[in-house]
KEMI-325586 format. One line per 2 residues: number of its first residue (from 1); for each residue z negated, y negated, x negated of N, C-alpha, C, CB. Coordinates in pm, 1 decimal, always signed. Glycine has a CB too. Example, Ala and Ser with C-alpha at 12.3 -4.5 7.8 and 13.67 -1.06 7.14 Angstrom:
1> -780.0/+569.0/-1319.0/-780.0/+450.0/-1230.0/-780.0/+330.0/-1320.0/-904.6/+447.3/-1130.8 ~ -708.0/+225.0/-1285.0/-714.0/+106.0/-1367.0/-787.0/-3.0/-1290.0/-572.5/+59.8/-1408.4 .
//
This chain:
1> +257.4/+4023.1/+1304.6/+169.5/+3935.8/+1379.0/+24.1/+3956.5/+1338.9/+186.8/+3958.7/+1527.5 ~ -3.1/+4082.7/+1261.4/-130.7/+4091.7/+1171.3/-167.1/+4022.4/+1097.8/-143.4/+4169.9/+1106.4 .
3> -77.6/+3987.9/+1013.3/-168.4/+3892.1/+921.5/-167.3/+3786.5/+941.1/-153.1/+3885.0/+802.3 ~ -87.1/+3686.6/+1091.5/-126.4/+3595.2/+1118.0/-274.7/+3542.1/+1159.3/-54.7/+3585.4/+1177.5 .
5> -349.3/+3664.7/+1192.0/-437.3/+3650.5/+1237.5/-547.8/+3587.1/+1140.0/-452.4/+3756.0/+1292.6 ~ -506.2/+3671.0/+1040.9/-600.6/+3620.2/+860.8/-622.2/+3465.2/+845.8/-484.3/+3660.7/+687.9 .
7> -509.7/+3471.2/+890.8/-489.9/+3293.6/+846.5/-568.2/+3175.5/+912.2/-337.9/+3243.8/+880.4 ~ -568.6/+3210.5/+1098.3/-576.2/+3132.9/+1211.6/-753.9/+3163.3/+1202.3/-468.5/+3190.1/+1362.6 .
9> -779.6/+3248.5/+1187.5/-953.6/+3248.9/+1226.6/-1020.4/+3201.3/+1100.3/-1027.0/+3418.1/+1268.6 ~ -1124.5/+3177.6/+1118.1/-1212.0/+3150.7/+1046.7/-1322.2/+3228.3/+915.6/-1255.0/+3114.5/+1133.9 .
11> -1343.4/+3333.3/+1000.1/-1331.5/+3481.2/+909.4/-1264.2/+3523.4/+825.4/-1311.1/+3572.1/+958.4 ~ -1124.5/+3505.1/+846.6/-1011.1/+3571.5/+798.2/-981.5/+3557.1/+698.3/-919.9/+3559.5/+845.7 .
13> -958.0/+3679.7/+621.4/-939.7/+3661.0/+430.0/-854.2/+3550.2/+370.3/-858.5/+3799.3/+356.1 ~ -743.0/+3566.3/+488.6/-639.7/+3537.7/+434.2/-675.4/+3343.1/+393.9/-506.6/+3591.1/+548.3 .
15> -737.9/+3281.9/+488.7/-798.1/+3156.7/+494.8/-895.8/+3160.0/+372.8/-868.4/+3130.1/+636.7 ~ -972.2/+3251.7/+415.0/-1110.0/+3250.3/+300.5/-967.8/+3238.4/+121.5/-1258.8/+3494.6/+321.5 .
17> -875.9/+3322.2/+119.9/-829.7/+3360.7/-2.7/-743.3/+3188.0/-35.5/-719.3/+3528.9/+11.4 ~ -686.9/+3166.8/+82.7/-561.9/+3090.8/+65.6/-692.5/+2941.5/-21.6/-443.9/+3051.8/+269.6 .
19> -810.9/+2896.4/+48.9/-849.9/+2808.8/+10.3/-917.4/+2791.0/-105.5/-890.6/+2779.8/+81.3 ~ -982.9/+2929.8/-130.8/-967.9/+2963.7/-291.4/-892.0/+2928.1/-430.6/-939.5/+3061.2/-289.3 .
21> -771.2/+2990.1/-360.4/-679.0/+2961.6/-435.6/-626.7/+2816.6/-454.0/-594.5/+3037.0/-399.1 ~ -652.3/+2771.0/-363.2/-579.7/+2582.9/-384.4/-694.0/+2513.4/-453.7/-544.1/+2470.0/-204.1 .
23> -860.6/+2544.6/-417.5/-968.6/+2520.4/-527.5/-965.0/+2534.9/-647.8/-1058.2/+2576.8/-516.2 ~ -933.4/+2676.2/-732.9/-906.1/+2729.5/-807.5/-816.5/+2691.2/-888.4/-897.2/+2806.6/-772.2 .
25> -673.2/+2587.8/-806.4/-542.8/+2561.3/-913.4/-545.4/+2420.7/-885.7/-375.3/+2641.7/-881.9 ~ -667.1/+2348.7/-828.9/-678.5/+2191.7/-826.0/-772.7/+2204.4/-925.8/-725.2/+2103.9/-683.5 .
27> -880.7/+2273.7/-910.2/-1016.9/+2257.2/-1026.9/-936.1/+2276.8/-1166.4/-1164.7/+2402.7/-1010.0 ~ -828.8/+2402.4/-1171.8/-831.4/+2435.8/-1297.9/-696.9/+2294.7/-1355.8/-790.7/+2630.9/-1314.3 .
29> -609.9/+2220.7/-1293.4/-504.2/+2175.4/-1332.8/-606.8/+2037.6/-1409.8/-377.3/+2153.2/-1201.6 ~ -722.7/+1984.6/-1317.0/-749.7/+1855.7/-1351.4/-875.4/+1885.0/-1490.0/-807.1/+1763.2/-1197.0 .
31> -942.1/+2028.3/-1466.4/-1010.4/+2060.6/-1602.6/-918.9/+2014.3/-1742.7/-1035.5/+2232.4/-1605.4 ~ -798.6/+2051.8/-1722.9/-684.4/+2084.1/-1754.1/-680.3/+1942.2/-1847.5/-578.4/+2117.7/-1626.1 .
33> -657.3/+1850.1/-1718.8/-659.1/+1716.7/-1792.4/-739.7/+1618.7/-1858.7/-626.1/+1660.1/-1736.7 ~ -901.6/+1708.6/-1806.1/-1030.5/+1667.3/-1869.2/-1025.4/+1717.8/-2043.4/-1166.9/+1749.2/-1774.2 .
35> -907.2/+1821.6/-2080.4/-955.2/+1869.6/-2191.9/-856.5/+1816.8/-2288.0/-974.5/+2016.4/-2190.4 ~ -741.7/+1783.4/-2202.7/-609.1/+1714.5/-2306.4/-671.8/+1594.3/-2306.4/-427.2/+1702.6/-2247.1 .
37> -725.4/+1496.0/-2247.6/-755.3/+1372.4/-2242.3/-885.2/+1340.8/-2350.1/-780.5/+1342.1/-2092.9 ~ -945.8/+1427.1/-2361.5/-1087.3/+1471.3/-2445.2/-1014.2/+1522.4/-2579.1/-1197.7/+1614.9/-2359.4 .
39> -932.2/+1574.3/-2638.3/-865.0/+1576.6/-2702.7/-783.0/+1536.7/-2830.0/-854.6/+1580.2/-2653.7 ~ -689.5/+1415.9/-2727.0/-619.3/+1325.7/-2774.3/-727.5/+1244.8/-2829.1/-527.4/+1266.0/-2681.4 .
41> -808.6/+1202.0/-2762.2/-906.6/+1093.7/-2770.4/-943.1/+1127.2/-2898.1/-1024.7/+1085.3/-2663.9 ~ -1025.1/+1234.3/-2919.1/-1078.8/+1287.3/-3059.2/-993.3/+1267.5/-3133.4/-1116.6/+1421.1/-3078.5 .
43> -856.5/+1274.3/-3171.3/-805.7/+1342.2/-3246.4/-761.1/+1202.9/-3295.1/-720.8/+1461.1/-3203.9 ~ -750.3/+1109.7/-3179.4/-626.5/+1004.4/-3274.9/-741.2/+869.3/-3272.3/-417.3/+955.6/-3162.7 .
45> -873.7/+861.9/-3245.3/-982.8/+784.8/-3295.2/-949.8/+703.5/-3246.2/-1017.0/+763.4/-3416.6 ~ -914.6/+624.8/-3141.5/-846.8/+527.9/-3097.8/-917.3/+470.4/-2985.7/-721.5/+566.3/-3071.1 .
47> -926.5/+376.5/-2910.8/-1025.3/+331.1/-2787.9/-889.0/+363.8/-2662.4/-1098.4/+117.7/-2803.2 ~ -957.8/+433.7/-2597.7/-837.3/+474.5/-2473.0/-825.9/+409.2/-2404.5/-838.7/+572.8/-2390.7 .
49> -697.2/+392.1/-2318.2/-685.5/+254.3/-2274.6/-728.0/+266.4/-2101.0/-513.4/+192.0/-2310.3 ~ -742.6/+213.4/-2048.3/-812.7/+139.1/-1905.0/-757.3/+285.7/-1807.6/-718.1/-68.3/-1840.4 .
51> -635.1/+283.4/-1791.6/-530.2/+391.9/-1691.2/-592.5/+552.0/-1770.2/-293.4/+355.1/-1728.8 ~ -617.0/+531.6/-1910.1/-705.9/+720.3/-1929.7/-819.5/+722.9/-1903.6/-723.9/+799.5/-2078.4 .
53> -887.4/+645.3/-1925.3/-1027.8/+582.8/-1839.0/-1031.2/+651.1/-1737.0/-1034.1/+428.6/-1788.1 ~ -919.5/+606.3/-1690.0/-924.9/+597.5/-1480.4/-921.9/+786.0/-1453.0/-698.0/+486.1/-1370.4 .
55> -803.6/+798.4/-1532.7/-755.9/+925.0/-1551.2/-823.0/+1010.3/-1587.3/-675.2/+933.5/-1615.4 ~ -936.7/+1026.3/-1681.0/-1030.6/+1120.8/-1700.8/-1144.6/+1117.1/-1632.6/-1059.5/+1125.9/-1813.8 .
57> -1149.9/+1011.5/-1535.3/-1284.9/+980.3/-1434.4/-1240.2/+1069.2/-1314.8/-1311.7/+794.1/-1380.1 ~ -1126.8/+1025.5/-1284.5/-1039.1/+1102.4/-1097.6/-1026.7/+1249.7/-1182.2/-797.7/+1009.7/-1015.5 .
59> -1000.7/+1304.0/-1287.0/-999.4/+1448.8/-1349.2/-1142.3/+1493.2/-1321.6/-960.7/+1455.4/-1520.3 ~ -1213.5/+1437.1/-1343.9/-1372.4/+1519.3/-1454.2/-1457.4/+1489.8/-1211.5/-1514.0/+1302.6/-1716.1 .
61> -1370.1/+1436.6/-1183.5/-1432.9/+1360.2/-1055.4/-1404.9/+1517.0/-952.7/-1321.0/+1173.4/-993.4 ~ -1286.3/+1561.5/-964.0/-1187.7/+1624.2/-924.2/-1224.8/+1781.6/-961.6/-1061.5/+1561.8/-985.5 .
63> -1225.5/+1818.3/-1061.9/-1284.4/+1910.0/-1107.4/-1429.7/+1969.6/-1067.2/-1276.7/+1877.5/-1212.1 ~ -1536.6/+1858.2/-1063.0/-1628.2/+1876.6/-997.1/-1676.2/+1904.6/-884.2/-1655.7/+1830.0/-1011.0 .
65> -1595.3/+1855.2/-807.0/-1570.6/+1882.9/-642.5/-1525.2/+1966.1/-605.0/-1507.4/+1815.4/-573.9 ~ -1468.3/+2055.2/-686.3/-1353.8/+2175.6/-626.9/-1466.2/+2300.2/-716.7/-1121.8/+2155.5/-706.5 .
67> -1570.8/+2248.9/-780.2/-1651.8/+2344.5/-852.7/-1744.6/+2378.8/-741.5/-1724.1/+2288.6/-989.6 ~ -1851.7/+2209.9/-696.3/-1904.1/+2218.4/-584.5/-1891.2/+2283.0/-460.4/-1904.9/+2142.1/-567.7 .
69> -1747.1/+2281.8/-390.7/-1688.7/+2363.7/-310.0/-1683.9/+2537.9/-313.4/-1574.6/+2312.7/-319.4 ~ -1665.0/+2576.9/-438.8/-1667.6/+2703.6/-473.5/-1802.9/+2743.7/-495.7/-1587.6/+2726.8/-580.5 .
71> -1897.6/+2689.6/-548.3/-2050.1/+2702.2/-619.3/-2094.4/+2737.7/-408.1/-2142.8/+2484.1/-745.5 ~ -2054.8/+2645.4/-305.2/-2145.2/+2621.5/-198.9/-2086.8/+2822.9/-134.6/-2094.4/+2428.8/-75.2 .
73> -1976.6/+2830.3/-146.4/-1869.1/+2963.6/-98.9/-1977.6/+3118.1/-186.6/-1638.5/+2930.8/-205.7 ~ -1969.5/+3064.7/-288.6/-2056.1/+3148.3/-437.3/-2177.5/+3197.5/-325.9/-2136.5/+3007.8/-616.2 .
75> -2256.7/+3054.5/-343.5/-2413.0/+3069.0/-335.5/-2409.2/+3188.5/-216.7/-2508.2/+2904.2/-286.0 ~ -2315.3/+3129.1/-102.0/-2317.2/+3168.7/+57.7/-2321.2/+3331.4/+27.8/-2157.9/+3107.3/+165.5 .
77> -2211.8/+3394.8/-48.9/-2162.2/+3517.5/-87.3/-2299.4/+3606.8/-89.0/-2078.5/+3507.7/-232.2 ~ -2397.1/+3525.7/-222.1/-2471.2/+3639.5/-305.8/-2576.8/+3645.1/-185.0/-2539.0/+3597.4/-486.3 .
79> -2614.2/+3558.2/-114.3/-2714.1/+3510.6/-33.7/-2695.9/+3556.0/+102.2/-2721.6/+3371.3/-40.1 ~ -2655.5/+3490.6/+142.2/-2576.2/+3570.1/+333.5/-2454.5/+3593.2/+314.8/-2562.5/+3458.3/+498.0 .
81> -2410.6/+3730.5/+272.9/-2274.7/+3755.3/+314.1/-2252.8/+3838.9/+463.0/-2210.7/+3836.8/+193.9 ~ -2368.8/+3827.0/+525.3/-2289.2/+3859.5/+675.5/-2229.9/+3757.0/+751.4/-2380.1/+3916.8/+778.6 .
83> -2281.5/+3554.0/+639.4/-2259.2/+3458.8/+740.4/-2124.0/+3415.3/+677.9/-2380.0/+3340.6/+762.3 ~ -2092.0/+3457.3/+619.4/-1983.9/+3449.3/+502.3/-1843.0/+3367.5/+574.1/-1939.6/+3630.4/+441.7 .
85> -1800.2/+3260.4/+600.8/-1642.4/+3238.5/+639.0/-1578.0/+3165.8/+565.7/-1613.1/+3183.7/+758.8 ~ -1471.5/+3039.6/+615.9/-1463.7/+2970.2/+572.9/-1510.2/+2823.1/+556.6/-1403.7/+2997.9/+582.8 .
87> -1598.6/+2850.4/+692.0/-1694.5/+2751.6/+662.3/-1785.9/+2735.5/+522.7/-1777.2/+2766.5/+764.6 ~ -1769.0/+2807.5/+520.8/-1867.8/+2861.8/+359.9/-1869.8/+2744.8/+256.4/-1780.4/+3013.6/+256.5 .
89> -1727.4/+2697.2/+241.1/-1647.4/+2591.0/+146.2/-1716.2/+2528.3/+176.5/-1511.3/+2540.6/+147.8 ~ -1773.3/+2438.7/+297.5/-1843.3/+2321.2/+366.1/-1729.2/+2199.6/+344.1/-2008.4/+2283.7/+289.3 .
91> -1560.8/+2258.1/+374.3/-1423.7/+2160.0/+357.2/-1404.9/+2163.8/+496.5/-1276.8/+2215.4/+258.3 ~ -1413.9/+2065.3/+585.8/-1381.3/+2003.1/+717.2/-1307.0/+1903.1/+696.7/-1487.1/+1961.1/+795.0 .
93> -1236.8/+1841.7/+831.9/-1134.1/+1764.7/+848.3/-1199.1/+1605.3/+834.0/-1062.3/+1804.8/+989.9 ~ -1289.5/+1596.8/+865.8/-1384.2/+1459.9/+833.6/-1389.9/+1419.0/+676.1/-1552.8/+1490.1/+882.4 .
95> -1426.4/+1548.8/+608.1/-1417.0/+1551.2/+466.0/-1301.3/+1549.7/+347.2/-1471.1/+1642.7/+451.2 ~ -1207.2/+1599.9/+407.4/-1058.5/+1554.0/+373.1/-1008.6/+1418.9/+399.7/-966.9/+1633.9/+443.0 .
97> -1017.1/+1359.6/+517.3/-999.4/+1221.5/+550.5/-1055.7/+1142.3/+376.4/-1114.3/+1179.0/+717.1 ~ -1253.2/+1143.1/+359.6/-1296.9/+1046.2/+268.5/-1224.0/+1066.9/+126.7/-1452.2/+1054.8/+257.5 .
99> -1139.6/+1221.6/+143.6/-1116.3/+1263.8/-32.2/-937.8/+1197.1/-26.0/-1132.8/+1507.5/-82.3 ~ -932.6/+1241.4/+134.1/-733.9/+1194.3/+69.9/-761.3/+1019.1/+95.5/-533.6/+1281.5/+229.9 .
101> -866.4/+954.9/+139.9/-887.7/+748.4/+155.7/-907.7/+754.8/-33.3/-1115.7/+653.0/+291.7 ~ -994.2/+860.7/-78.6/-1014.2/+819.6/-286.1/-913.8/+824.4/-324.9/-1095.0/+919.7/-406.4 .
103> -822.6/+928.8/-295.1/-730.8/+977.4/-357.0/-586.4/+840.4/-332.2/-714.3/+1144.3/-291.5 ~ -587.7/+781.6/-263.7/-499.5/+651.4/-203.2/-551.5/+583.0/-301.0/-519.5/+582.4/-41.4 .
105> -672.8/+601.1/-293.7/-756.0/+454.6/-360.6/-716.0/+396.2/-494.8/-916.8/+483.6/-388.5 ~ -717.2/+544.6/-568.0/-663.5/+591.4/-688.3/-491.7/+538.4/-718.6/-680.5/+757.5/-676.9 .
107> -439.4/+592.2/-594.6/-275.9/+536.8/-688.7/-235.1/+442.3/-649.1/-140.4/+616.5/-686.6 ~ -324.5/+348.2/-526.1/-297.4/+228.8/-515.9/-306.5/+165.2/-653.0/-376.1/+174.3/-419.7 .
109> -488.7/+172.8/-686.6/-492.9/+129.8/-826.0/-420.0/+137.0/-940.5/-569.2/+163.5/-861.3 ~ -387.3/+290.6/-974.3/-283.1/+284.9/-1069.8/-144.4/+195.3/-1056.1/-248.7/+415.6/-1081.8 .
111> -66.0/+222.7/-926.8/+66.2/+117.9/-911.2/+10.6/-38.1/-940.7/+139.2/+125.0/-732.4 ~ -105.8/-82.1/-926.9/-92.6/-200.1/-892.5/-137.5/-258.9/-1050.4/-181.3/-238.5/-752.2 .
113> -206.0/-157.7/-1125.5/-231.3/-195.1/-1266.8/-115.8/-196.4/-1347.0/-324.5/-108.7/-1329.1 ~ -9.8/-93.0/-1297.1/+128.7/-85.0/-1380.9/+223.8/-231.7/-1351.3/+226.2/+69.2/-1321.8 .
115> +174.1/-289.0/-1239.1/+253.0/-400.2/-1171.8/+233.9/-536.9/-1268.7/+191.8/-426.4/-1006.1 ~ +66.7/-505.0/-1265.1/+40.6/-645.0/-1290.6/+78.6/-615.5/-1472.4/-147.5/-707.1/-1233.3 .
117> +24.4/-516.9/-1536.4/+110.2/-468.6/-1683.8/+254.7/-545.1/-1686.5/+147.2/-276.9/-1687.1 ~ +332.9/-521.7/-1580.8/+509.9/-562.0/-1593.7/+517.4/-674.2/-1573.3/+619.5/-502.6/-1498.0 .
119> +439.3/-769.0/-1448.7/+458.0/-883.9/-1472.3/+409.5/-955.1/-1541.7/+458.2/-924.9/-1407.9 ~ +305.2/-904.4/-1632.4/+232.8/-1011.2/-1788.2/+372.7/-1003.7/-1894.6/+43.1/-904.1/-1903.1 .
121> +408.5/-889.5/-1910.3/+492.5/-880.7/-2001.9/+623.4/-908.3/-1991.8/+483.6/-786.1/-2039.2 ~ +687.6/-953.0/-1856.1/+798.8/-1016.2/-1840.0/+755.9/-1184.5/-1854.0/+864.2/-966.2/-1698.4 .
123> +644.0/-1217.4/-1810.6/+581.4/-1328.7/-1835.0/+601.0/-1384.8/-1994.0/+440.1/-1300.7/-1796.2 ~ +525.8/-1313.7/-2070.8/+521.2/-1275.0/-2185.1/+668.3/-1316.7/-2301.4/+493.0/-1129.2/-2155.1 .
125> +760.5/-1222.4/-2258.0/+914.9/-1260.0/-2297.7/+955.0/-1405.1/-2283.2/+1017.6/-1180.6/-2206.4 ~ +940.3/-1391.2/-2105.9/+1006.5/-1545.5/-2070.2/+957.4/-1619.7/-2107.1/+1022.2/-1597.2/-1957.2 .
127> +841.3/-1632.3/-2209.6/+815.4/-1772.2/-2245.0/+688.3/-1852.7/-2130.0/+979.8/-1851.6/-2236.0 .
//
């Protein structure tokens, strides 16, 4: 029942660690895709098409935000670490709402670009 406690307060490492860590493996997965996408691009000289566009914007978008988040936790550290929590992140429930409405925004867009892609090209066939 100890280390529940980590979790539930605000103080508590275990919170401070756990949100770290989901910063840490969101920042690093979409860097991730900022560098394959940067990459390919170089490599095969080609004009990328509309959906890697999108894809290296919500990456490089994504990445930044989870840097910001950590940079605000950072600053708090070197500066006031007696005020130190998890507030630190400056990640509230108001602020999740505007990121998971982008994040919709995003694969609405993508489904609906793959849609209209399938019906040009069944178009396309049929004549």
């Amino acid at each position: 029942m100890l280390y529940i406690t980590y979790l539930l307060t605000y103080e508590g490492l275990g919170r401070i660690g756990t949100t770290a860590f989901f910063l840490g493996t969101v920042g690093g997965i979409h860097v991730g895709f900022v560098i394959l996408i940067t990459l390919v691009y170089y490599s095969s000289r080609e004009e990328m098409s509309s959906i890697c566009v999108s894809l290296y914007q919500w990456s490089l978008y994504m990445a930044l935000l989870c840097l910001f988040h950590f940079s605000e936790f950072f600053t708090t550290a070197i500066y006031q670490p007696t005020s130190l929590s998890y507030d630190s992140f400056i990640i509230n429930h108001r602020y999740n709402i505007f990121i998971t409405i982008s994040l919709v925004y995003v694969y609405i867009s993508y489904f609906l670009y793959f849609l209209v892609k399938i019906i040009q090209l069944q178009h396309w066939q049929h004549g």
